[in-house]
C-alpha positions as CSV (number, residue, x, y, z in Angstrom):
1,X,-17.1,-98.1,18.8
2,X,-20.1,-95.7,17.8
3,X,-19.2,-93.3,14.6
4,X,-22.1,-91.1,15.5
5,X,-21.6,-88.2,13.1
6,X,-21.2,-84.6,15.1
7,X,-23.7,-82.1,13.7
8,X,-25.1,-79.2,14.6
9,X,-28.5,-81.0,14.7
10,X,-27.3,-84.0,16.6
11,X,-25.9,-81.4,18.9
12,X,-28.8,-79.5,19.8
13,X,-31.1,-82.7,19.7
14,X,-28.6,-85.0,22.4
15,X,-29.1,-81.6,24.8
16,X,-33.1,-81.9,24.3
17,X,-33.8,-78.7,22.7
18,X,-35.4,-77.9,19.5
19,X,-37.5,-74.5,18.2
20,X,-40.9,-76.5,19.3
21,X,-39.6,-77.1,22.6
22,X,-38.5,-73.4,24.0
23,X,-41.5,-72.4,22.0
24,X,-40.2,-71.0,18.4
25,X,-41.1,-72.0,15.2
26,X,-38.4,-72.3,12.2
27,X,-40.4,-68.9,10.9
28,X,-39.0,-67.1,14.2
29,X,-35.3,-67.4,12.6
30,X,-36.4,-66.2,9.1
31,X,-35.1,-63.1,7.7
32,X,-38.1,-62.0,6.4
33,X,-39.6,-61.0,10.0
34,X,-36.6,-59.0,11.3
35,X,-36.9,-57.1,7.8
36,X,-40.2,-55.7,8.8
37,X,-39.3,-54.1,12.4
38,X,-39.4,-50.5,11.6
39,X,-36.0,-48.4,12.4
40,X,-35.0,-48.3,15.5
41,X,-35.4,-43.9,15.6
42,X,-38.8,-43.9,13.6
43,X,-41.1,-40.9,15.3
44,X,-38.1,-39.3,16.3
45,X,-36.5,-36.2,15.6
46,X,-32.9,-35.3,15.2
47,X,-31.8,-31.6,15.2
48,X,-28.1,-31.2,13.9
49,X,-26.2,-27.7,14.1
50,X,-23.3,-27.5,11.8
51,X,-25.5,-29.6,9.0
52,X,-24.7,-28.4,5.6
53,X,-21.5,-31.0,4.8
54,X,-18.7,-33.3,6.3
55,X,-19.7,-34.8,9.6
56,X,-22.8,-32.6,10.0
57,X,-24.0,-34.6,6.6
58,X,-22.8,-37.6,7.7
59,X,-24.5,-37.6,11.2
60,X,-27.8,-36.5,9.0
61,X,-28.0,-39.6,6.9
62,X,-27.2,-42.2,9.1
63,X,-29.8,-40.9,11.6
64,X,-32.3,-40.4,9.1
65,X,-31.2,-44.1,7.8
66,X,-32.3,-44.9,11.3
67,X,-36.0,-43.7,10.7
68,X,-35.5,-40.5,12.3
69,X,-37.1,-37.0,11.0
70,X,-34.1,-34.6,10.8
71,X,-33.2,-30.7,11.1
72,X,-30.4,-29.5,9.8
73,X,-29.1,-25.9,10.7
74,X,-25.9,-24.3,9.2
75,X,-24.6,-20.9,8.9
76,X,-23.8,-21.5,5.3
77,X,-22.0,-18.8,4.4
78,X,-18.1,-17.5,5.1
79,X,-17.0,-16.1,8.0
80,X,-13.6,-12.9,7.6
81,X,-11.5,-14.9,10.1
82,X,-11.4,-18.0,8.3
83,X,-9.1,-19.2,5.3
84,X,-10.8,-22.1,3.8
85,X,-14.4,-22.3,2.0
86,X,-16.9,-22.9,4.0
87,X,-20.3,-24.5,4.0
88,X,-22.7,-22.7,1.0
89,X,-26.5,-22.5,1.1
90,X,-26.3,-25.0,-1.7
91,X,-24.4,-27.6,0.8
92,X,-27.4,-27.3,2.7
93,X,-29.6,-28.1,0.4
94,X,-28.1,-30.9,-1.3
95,X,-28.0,-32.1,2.5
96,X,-31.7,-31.6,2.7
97,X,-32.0,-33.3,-0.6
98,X,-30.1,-36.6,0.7
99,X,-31.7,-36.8,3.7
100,X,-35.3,-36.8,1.8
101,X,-33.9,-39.2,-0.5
102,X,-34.4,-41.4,2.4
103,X,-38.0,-41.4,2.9
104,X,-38.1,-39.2,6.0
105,X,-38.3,-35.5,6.7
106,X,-35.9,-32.8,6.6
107,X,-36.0,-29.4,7.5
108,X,-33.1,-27.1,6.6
109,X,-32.1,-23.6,8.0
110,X,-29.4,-21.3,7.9
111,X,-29.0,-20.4,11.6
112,X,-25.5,-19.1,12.9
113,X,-24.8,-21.1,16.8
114,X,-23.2,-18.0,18.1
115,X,-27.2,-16.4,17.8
116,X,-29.2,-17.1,20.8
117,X,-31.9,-15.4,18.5
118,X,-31.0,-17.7,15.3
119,X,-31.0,-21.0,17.8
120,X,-34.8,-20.2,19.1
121,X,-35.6,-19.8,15.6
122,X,-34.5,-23.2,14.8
123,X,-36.0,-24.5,17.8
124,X,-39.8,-22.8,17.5
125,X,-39.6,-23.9,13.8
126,X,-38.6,-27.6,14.5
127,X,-41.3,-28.0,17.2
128,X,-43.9,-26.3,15.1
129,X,-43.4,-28.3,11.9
130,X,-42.1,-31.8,13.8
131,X,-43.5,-31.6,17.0
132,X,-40.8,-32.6,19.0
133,X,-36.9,-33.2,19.9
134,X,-35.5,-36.2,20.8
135,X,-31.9,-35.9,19.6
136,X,-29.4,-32.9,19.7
137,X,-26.0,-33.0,18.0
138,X,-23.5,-29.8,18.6
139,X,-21.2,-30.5,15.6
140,X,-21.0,-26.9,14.1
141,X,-17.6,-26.1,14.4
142,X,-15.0,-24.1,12.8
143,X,-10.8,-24.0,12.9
144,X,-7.6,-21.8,12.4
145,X,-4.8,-21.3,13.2
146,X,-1.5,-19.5,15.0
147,X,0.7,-19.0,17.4
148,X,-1.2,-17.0,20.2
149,X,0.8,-13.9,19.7
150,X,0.3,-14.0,16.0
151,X,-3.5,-14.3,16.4
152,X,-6.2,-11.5,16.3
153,X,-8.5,-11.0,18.7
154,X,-11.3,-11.3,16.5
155,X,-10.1,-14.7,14.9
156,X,-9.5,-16.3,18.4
157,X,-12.9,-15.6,19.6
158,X,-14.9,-16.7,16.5
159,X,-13.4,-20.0,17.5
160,X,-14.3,-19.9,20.9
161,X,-17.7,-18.3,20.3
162,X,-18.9,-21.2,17.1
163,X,-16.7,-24.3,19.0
164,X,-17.3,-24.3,22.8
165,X,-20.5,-20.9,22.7
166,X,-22.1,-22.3,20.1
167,X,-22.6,-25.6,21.7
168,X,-23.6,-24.4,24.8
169,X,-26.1,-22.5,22.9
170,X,-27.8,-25.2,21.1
171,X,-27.7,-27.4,24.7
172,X,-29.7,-24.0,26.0
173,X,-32.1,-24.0,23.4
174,X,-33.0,-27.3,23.5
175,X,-33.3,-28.3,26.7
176,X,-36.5,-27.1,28.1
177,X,-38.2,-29.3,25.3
178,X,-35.9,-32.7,26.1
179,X,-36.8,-32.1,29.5
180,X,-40.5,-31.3,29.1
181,X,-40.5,-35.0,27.5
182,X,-38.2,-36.6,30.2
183,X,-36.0,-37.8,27.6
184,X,-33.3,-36.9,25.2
185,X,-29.4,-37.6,23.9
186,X,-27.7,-34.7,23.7
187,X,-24.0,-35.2,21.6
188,X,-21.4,-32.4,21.5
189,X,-18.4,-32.8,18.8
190,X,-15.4,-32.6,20.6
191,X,-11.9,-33.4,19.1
192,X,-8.5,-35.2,20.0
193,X,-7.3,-31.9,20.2
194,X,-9.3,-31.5,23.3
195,X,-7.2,-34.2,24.8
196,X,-4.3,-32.4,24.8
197,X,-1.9,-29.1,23.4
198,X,-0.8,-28.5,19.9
199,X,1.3,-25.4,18.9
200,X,-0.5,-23.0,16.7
201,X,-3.9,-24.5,17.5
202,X,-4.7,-22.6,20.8
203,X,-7.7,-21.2,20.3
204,X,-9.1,-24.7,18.5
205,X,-7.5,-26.5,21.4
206,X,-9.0,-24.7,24.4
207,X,-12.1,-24.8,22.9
208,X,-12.5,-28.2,22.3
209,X,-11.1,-29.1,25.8
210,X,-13.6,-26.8,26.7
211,X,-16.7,-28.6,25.4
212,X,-15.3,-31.8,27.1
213,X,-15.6,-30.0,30.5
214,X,-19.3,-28.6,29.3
215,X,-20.3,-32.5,28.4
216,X,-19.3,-33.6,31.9
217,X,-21.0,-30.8,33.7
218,X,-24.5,-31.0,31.8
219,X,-24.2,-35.1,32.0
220,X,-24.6,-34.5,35.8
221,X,-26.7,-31.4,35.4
222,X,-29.7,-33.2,33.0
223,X,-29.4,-37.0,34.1
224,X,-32.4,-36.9,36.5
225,X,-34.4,-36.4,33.7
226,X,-33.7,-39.0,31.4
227,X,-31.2,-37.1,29.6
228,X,-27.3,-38.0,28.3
229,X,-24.9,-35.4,27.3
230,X,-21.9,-37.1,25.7
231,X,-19.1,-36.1,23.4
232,X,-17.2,-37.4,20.4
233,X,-13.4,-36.7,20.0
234,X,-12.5,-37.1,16.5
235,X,-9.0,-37.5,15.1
236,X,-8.3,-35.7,11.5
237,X,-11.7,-36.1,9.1
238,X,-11.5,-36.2,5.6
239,X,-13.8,-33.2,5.5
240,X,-13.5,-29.6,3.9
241,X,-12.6,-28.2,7.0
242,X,-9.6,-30.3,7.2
243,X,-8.5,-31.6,3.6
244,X,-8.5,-28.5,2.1
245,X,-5.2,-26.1,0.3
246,X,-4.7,-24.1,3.4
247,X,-4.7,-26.7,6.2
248,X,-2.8,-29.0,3.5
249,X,0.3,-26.3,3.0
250,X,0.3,-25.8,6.8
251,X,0.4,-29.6,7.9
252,X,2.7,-31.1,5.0
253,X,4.4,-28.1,2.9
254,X,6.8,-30.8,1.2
255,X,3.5,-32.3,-0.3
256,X,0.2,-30.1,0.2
257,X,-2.2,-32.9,-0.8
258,X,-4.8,-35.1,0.8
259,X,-2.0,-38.1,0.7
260,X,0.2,-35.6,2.3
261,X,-2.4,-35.1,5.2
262,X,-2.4,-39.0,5.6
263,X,1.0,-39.1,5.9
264,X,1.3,-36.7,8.7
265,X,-1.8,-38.5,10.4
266,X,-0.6,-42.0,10.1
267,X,2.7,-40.9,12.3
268,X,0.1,-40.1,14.7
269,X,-2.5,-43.3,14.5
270,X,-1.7,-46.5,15.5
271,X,-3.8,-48.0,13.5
272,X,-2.3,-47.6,9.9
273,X,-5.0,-45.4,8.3
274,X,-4.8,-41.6,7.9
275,X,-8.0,-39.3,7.3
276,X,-10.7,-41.0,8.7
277,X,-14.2,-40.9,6.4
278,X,-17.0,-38.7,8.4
279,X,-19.1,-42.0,8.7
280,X,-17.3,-42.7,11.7
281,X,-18.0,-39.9,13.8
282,X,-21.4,-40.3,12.6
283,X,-21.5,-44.7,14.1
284,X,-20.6,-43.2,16.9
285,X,-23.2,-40.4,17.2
286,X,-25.7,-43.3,16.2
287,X,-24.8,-45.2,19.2
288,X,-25.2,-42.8,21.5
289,X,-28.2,-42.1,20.1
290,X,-30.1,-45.0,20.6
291,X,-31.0,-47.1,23.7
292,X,-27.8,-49.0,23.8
293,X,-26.3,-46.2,24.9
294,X,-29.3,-45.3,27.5
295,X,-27.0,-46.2,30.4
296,X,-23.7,-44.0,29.4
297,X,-23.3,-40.9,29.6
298,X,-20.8,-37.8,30.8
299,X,-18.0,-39.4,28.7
300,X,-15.7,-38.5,25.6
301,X,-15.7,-41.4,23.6
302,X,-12.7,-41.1,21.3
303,X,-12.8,-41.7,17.5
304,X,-8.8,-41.4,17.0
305,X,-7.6,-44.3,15.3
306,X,-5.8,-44.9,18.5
307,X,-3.7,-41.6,18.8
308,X,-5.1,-41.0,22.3
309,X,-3.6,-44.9,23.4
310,X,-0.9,-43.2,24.5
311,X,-2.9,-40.8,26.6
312,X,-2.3,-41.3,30.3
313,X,-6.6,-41.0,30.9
């Protein structure tokens, strides 16, 4: 009875095929020449509202890691109706900085999404220093909170107007130029949030829900020209906007710290994690970047550490 040795070689050579034979060579599975393909968004250009830290940043770097050229936009300043620090002019530089760091271009502007006027700006100066637009991320986004009845009018509609406006906005202001070149990825930030109610989140809530239903409606509105509109539904990101003393007294008062914040959130995840690092909004705004993703589009692709499981759709 035979002993023949099973090896890989034995096993590719009793099926008749070697590299000679479907026409590679051994230098066709080397490392070195998949090393040299450039990244996969070279010549491309990324504009990303919202820019200056968190998942804005986060989005920035791993598209300019991708080869792309990248504006950043940010209002970089503080707004009355909102209780935690937000995004500084030197956020947005440091962004710019990063980004640079990386061996491509960055262009960085304080613009405020709720301004049709500051949106153009950012547009006209994008096209005249870059030339073009190829990728559009609506992440500029802002929260608070209270009960309805307990909220002022002006603090309810600055969420509206920067969550579910704003985004609208940058879609406006874009467009013309993604559909001049027949082409274009278009990705709105959405939330979990938008999946469903939460007492004393309203305003966040509807407006989140709100850019689901815009997503859908410019999918079907821009797809003839080679153009997908897709969103991203986070779960809680270990970002200022979220791990910071006023959100952490709110969610956890019997311990107002970033571990208290997990706690809370891993009640709610199934996986057994709680803040989720901004890198993973910004794999997912990768993908639907690039031409993997050519074929999807109208959808909100959840980043929840399975909280929405239990979701009925």
């Amino acid at each position: 009875m035979s002993t023949h040795k099973i090896t890989r070689r034995n096993l590719v050579k009793s099926a008749g095929v070697t590299a000679a034979g479907i026409g590679l060579s051994s230098k066709s599975f080397s490392q070195s020449d998949s090393s040299k393909e450039l990244p996969h968004q070279t010549g491309k250009v990324a504009l990303i509202t919202g820019g200056a830290r968190g998942i804005g940043r986060a989005i920035a770097l791993s598209l300019a890691k991708e080869g792309a050229d990248i504006v950043i936009c940010d209002i970089a300043r503080q707004m009355d109706t909102i209780l935690y620090p937000m995004a500084t002019k030197d956020d947005l530089l440091e962004t710019k900085k990063m980004v640079e760091q990386l061996g491509v271009k960055c262009i960085a502007l304080k613009a405020d999404v709720r301004s049709t006027a500051d949106l153009n700006s950012v547009v006209k100066e994008t096209m005249d220093q870059l030339g073009r637009i190829d990728m559009v991320v609506a992440n500029a986004g802002i929260a608070n909170m209270g009960y309805i009845d307990q909220m002022g009018d002006l603090a309810w509609q600055d969420v509206i107007d920067v969550n579910l406006v704003g985004v609208a906005k940058t879609i406006k202001s874009t467009l013309p130029h993604l559909k001049k070149q027949d082409s274009g990825r278009i990705v709105d930030i959405s939330s979990v949030s938008g999946r469903g109610g939460s007492a004393g989140m309203s305003a966040y809530n509807a407006s989140k829900w709100g850019v689901i239903g815009l997503t859908k409606s410019i999918a079907r509105e821009v797809g003839k020209a080679n153009i997908t509109c897709n969103a991203i539904c986070p779960t809680a990101i270990a970002t200022p906007m979220i791990d910071n003393e006023f959100v952490r007294s709110l969610w956890n008062p019997n311990n107002p710290t970033s571990e208290g914040i997990d706690e809370v959130m891993k009640m709610s995840h199934e996986l057994p994690v709680g803040m989720l690092d901004p890198v993973e909004i910004a794999n997912a705004a990768v993908f639907l970047c690039s031409d993997q993703a050519k074929a999807i589009t109208g959808i909100a692709m959840d980043v929840a550490a399975g909280s929405t499981a239990r979701n009925t759709a």
